[in-house]
Backbone as JSON, one array per atom type, in Angstrom:
{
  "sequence": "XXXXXXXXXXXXXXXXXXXXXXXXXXXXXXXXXXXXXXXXXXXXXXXXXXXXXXXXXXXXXXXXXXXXXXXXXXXXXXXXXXXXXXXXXXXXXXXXXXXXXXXXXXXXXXXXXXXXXXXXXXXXXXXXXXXXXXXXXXXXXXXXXXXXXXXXXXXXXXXXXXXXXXXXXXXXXXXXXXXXXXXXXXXXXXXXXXXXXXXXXXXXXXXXXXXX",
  "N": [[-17.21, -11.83, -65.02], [-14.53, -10.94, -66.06], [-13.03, -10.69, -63.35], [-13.68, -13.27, -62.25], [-11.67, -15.02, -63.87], [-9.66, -13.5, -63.75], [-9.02, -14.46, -61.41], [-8.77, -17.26, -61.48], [-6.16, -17.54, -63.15], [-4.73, -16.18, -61.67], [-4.42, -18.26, -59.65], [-4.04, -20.37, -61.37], [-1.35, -19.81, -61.44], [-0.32, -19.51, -59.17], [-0.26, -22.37, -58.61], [1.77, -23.26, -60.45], [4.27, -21.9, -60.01], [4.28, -22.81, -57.18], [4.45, -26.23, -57.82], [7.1, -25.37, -58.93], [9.21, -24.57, -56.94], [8.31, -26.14, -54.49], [9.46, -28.67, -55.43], [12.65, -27.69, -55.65], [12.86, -27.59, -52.84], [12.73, -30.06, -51.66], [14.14, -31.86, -53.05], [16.74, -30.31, -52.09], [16.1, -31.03, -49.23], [15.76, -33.42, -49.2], [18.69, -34.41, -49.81], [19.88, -33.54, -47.46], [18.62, -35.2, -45.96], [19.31, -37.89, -46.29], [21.59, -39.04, -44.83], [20.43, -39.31, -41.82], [17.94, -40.89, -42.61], [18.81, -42.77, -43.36], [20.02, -43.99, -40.94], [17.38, -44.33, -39.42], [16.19, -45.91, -41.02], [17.71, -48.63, -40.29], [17.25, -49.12, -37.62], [14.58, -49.55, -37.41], [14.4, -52.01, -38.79], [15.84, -53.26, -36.64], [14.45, -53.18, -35.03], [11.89, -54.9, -35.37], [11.67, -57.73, -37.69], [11.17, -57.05, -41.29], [10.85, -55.26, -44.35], [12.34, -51.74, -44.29], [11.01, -49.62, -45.16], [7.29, -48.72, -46.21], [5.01, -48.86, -48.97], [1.81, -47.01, -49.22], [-1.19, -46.65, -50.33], [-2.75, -44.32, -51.54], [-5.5, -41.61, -52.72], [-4.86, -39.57, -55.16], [-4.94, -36.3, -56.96], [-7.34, -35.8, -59.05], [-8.25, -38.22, -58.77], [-6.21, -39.82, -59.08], [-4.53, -42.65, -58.66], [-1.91, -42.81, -55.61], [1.22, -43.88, -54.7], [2.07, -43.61, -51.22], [5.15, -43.01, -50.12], [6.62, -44.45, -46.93], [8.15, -44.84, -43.53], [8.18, -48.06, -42.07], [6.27, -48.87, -39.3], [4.85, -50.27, -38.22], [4.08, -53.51, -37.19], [4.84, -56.49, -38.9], [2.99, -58.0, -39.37], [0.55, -56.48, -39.0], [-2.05, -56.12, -40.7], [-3.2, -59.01, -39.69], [-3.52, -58.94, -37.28], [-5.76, -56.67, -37.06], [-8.04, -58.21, -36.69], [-8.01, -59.05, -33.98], [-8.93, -56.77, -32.59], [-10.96, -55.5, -30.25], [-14.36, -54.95, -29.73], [-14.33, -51.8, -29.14], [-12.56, -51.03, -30.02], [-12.42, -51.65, -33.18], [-14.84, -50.0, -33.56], [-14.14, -47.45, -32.98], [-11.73, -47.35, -34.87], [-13.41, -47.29, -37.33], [-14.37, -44.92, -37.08], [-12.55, -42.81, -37.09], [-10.61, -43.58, -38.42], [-8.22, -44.47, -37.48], [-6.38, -45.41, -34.39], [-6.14, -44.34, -31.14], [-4.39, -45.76, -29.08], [-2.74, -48.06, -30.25], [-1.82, -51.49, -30.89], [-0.64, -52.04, -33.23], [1.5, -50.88, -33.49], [5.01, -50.51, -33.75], [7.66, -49.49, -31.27], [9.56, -47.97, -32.13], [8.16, -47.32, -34.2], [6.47, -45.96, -32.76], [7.56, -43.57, -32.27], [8.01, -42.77, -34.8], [6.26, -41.73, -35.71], [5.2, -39.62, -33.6], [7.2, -37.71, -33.81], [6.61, -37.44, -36.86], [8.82, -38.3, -38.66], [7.97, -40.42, -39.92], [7.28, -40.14, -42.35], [9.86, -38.91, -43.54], [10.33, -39.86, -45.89], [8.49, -39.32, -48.26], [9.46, -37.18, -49.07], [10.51, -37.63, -51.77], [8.35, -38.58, -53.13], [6.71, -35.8, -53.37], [9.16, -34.8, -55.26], [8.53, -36.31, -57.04], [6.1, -35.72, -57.71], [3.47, -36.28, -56.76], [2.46, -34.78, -54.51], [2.02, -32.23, -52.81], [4.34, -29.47, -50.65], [2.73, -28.4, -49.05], [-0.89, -29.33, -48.07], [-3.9, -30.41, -48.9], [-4.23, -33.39, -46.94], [-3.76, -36.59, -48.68], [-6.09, -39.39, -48.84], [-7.52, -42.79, -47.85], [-9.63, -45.23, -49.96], [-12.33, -45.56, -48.5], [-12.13, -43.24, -46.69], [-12.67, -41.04, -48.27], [-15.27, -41.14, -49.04], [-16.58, -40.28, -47.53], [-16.4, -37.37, -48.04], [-18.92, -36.99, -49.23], [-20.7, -35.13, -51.59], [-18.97, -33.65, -52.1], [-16.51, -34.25, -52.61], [-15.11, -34.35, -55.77], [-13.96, -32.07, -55.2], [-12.42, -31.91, -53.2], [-10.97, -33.17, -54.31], [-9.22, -31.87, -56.51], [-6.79, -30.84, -56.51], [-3.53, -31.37, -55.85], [-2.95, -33.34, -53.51], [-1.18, -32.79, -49.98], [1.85, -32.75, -48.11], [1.98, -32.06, -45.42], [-0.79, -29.86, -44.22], [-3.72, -28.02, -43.58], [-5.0, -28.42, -41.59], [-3.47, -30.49, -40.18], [-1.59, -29.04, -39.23], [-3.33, -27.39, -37.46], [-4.5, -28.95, -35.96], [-3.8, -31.64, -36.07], [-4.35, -34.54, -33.91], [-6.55, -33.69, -32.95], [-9.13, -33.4, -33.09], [-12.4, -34.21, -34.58], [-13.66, -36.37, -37.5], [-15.2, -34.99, -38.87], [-14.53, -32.3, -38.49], [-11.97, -31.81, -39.4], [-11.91, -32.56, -42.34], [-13.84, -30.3, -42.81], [-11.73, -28.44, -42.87], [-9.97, -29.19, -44.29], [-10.99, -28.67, -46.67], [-11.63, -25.95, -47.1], [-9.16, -25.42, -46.86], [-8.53, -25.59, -49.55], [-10.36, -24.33, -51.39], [-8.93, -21.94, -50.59], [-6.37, -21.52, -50.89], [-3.11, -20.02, -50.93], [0.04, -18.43, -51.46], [1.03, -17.3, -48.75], [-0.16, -18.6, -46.98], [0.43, -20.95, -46.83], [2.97, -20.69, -46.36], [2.61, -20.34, -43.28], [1.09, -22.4, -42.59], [3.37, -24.4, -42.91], [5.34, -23.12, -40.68], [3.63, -23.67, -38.38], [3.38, -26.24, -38.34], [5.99, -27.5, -37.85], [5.99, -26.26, -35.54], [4.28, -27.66, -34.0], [4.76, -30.5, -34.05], [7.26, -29.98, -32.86], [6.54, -29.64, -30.21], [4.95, -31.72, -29.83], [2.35, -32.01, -30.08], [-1.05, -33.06, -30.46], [-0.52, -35.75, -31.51], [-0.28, -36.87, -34.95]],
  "CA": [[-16.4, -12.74, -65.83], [-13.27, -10.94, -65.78], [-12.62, -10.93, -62.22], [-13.38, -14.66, -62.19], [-10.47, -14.89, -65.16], [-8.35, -13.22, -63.2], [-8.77, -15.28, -60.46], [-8.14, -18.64, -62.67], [-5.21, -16.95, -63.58], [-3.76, -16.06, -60.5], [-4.4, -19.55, -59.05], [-3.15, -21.32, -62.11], [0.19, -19.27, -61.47], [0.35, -19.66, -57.82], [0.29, -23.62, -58.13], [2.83, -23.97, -61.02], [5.01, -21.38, -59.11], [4.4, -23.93, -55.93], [5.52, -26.87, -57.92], [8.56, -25.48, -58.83], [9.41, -24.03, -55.62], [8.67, -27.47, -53.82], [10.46, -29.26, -56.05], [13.49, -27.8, -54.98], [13.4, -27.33, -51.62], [12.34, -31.13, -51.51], [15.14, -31.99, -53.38], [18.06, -29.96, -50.73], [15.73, -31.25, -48.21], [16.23, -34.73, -49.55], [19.99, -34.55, -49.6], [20.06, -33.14, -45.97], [17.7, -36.05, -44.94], [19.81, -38.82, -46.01], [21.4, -40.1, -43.23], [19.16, -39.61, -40.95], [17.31, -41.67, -43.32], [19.66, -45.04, -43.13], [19.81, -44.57, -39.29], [15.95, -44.87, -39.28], [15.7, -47.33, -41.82], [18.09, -49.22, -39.3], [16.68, -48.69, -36.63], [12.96, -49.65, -38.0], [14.97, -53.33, -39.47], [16.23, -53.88, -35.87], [13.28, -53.54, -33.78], [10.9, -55.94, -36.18], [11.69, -58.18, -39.37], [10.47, -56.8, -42.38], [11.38, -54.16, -44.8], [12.44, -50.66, -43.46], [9.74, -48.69, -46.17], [6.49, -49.48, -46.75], [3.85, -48.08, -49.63], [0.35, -46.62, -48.41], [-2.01, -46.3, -51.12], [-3.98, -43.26, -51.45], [-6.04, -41.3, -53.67], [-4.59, -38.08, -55.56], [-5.48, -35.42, -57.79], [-8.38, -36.47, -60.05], [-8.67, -39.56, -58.41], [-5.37, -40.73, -59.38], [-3.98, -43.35, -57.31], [-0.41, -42.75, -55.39], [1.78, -44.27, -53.25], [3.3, -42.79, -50.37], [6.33, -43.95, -49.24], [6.98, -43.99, -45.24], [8.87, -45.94, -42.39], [7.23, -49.0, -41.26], [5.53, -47.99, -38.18], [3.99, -51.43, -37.64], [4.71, -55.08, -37.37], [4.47, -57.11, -40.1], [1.62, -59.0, -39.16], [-0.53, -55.41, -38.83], [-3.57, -55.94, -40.99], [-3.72, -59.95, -39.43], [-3.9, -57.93, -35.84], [-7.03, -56.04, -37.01], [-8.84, -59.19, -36.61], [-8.14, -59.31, -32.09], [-9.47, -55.79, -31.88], [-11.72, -55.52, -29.2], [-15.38, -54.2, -30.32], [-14.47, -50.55, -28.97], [-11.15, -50.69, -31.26], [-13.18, -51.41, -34.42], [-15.75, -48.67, -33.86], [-13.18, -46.25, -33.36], [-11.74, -47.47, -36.8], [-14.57, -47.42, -38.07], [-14.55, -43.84, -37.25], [-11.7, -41.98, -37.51], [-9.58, -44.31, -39.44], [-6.89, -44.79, -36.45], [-6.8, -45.83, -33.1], [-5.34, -43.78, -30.02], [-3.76, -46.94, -28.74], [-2.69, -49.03, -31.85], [-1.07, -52.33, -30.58], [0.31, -52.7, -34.26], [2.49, -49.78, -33.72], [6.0, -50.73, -32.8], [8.19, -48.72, -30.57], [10.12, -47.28, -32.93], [7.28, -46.82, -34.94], [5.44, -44.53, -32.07], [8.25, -42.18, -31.42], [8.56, -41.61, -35.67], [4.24, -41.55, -35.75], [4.4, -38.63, -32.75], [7.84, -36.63, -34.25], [6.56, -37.27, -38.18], [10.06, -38.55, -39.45], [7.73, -41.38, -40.65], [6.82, -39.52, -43.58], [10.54, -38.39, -44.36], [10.41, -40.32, -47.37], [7.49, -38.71, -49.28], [9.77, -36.08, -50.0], [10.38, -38.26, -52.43], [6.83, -38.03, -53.89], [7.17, -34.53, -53.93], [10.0, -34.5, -56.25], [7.47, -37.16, -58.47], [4.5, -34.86, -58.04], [2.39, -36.93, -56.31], [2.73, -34.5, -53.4], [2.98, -30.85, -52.55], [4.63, -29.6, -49.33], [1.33, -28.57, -48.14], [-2.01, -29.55, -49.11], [-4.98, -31.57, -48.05], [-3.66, -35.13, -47.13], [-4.29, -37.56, -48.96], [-6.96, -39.99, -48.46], [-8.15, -43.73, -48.85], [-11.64, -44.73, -50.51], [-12.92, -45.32, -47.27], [-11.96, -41.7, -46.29], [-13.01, -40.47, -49.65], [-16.65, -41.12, -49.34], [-17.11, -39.06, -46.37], [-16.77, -36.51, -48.16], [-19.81, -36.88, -50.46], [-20.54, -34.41, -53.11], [-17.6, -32.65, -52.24], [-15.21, -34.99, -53.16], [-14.54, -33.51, -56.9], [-13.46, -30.7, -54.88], [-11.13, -32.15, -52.65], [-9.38, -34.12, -55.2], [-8.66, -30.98, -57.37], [-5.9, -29.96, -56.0], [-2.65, -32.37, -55.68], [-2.31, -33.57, -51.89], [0.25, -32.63, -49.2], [2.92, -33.27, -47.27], [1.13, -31.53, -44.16], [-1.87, -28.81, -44.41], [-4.16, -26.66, -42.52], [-5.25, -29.77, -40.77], [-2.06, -31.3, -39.53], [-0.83, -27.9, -39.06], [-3.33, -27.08, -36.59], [-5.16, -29.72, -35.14], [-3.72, -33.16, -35.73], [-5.71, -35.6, -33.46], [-7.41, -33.18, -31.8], [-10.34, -32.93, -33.74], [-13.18, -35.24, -35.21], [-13.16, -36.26, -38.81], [-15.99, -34.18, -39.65], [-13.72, -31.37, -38.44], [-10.86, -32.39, -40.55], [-12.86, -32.72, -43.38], [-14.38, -28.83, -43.17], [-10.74, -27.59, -42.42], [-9.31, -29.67, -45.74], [-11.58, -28.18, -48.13], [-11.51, -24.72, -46.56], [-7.98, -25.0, -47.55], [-8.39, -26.38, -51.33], [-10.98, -23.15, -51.89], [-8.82, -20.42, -49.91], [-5.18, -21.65, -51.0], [-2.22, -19.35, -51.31], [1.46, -18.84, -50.56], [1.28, -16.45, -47.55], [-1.15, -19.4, -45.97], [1.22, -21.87, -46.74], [4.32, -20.9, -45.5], [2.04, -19.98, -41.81], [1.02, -24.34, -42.42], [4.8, -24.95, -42.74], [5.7, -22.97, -39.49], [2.64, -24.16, -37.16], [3.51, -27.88, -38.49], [6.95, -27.51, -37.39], [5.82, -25.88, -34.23], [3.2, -28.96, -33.4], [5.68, -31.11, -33.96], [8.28, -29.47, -31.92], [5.57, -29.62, -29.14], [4.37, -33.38, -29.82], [1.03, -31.39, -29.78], [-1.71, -33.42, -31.06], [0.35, -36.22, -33.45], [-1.18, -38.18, -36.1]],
  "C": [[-14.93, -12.4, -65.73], [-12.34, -11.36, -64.4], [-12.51, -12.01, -61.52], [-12.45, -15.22, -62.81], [-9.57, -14.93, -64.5], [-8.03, -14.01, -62.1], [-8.18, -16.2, -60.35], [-6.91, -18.12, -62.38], [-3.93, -17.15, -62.95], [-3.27, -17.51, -59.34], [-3.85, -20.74, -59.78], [-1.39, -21.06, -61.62], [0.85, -19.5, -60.33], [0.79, -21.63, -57.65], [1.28, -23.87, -59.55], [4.01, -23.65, -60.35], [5.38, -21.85, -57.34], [4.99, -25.04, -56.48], [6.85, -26.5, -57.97], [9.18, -25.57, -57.35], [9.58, -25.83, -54.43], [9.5, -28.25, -54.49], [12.19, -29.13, -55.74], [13.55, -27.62, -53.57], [13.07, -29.26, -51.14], [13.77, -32.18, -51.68], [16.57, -31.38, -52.29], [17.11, -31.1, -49.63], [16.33, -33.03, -47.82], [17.81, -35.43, -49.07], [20.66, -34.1, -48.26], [19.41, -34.87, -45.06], [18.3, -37.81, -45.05], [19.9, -39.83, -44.91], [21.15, -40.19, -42.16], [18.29, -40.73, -41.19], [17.46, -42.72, -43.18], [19.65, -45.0, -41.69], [18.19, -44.78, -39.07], [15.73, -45.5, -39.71], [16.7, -48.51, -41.02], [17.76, -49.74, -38.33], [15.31, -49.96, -36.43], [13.39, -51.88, -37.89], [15.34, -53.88, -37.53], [15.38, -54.26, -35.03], [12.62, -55.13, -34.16], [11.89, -56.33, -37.45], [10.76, -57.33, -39.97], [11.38, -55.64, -42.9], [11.24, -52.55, -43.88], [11.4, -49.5, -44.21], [8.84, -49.72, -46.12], [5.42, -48.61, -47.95], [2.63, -47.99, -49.52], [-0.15, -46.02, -49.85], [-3.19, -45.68, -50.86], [-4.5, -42.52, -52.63], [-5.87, -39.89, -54.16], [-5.38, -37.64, -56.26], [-6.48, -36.12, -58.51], [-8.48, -37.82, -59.55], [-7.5, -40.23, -58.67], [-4.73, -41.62, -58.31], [-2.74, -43.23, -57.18], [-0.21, -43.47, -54.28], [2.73, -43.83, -52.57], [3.8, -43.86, -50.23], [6.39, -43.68, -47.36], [7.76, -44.68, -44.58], [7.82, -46.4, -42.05], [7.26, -48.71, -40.22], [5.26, -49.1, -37.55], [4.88, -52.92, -38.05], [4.47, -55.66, -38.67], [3.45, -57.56, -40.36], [0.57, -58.18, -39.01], [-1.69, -55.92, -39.05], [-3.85, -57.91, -40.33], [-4.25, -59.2, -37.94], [-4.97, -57.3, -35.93], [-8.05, -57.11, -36.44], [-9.23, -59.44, -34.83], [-8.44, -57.77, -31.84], [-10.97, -55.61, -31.23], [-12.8, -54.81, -30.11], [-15.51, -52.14, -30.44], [-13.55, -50.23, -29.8], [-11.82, -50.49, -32.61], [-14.32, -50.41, -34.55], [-15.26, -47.31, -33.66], [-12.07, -45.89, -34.72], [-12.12, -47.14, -37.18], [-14.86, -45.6, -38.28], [-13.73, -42.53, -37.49], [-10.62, -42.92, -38.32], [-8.36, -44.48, -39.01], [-7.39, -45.01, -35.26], [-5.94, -45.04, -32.49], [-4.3, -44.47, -29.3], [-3.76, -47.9, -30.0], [-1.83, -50.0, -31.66], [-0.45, -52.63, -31.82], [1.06, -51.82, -34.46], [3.79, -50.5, -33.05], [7.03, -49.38, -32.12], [8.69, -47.87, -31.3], [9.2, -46.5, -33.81], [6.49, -46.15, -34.17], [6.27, -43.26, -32.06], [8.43, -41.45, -33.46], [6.94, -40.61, -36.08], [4.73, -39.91, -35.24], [5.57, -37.44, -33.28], [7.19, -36.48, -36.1], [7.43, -37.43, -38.86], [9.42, -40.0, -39.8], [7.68, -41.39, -41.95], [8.03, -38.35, -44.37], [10.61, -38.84, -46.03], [9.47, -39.72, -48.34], [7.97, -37.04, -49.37], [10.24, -36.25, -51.3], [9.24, -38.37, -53.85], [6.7, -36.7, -53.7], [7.7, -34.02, -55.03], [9.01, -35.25, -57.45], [6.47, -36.64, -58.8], [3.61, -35.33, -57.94], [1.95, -36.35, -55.3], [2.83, -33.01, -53.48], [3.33, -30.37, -51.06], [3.98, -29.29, -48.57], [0.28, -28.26, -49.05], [-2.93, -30.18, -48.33], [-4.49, -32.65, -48.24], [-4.51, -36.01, -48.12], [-5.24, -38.54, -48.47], [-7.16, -41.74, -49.01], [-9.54, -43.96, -49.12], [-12.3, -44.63, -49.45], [-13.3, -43.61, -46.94], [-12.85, -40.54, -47.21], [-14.43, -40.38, -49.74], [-17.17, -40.86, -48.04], [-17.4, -37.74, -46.9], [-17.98, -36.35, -49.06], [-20.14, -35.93, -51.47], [-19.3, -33.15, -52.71], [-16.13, -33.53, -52.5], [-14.58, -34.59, -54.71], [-14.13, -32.38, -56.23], [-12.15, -30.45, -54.21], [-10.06, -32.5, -53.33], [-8.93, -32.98, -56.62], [-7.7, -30.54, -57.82], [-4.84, -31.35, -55.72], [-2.95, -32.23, -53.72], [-1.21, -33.56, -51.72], [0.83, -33.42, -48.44], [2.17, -33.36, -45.6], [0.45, -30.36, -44.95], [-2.03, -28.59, -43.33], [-4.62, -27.97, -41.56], [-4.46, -30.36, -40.0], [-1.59, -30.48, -38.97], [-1.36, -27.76, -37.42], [-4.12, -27.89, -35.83], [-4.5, -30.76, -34.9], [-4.47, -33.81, -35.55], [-6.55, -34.98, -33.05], [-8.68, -32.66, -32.34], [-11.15, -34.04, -34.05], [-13.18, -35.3, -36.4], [-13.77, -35.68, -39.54], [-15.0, -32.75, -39.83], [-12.81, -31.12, -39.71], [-11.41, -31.82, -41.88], [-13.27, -30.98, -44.04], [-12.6, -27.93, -43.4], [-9.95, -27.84, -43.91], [-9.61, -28.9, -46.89], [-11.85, -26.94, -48.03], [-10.11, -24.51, -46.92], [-7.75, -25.04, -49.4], [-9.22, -24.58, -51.75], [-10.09, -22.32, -51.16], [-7.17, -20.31, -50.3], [-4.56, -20.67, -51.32], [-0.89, -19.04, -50.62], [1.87, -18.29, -48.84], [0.47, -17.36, -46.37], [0.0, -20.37, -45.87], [2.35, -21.88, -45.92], [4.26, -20.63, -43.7], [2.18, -21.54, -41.52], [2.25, -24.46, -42.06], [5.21, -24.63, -41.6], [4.78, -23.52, -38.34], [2.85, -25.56, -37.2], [5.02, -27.79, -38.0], [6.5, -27.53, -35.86], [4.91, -27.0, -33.41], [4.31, -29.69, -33.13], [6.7, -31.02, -32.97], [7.57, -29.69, -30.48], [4.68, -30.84, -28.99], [2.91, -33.02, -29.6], [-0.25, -32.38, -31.2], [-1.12, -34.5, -32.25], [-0.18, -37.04, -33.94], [-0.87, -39.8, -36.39]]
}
């Protein structure tokens, strides 16, 4: 009993001591990421009409529902485009919840997909606490009922920015994979893991290794 106590304890302390902590570095990060920010939201506006953000609804902590923010990636007309995918497109949907080739990606929107400056904005949700700077991604229901009785387990824990998942696989895995690697992080969490996620997700990145 005690040593389970202490455990609590130590894990309550490590994630309030993580919000703070993200909180500001989210915040500088924020004010660094500006304008970068308006030249991509530029950018995004010139290729395609439509707005330069869009909101992706996913499923946080306790089930709560959030919305990321990101750069539109895709045309406007995306989810009408699901409809001309070929039978091998929809069973690869169907199975990992993306396509390798995604004709509703626009140009602009592949090069922020394969660096990850799609998802500058959800530092944003960070600062709101919908978000921590690493965690198990978020998910939608679809996604969500893969995991079957482990889903109270996944959703325990606020979702990240990037995790052990993004960190070290990306695409390069199957979603069962994923899946074991997510919740292997939710039970094993702590800061000396985290700040390894933060450098290997840089380092992917830097290396267009595997991008989501």
């Amino acid at each position: 009993k005690d040593i389970k106590g202490a455990r609590n304890r130590k894990r309550r302390a490590y994630f309030v001591a993580k919000r703070g902590l993200d909180v500001i570095l989210a915040s500088v990060g924020l004010v660094f990421a500006l304008i970068p920010m308006a030249c991509i939201a530029c950018l995004v506006r010139l290729e395609s009409p439509g707005p330069a953000f869009y909101v992706h609804n996913r499923i946080g902590k306790n089930g709560k529902p959030i919305g990321l923010l990101k750069f539109r990636s895709m045309f406007q007309n995306a989810e009408d485009l699901i409809e001309s995918f070929t039978p091998e497109q929809k069973a690869e949907w169907e199975e990992n919840f993306k396509l390798e080739n995604d004709p509703r990606i626009t140009r602009i929107g592949m090069f922020l997909r394969r660096s990850s400056l799609d998802e500058l904005p959800q530092l944003i949700n960070i600062i709101k606490g919908d978000l921590y700077i690493v965690g198990p991604r978020p998910v939608v229901t679809k996604e969500l009922e893969r995991y079957g009785e482990n889903k109270e387990k996944f959703l325990s824990v606020i979702p990240g920015l990037t995790g052990y998942w993004q960190a070290y696989a990306r695409s390069d895995c199957s979603y069962e994979q994923r899946m074991k690697m997510e919740l292997h992080y939710v039970e094993n969490a702590n800061f000396w893991w985290d700040i390894k996620i933060i450098f290997a997700t840089v380092g992917a990145v830097l290396n267009g290794r595997g991008a989501v």
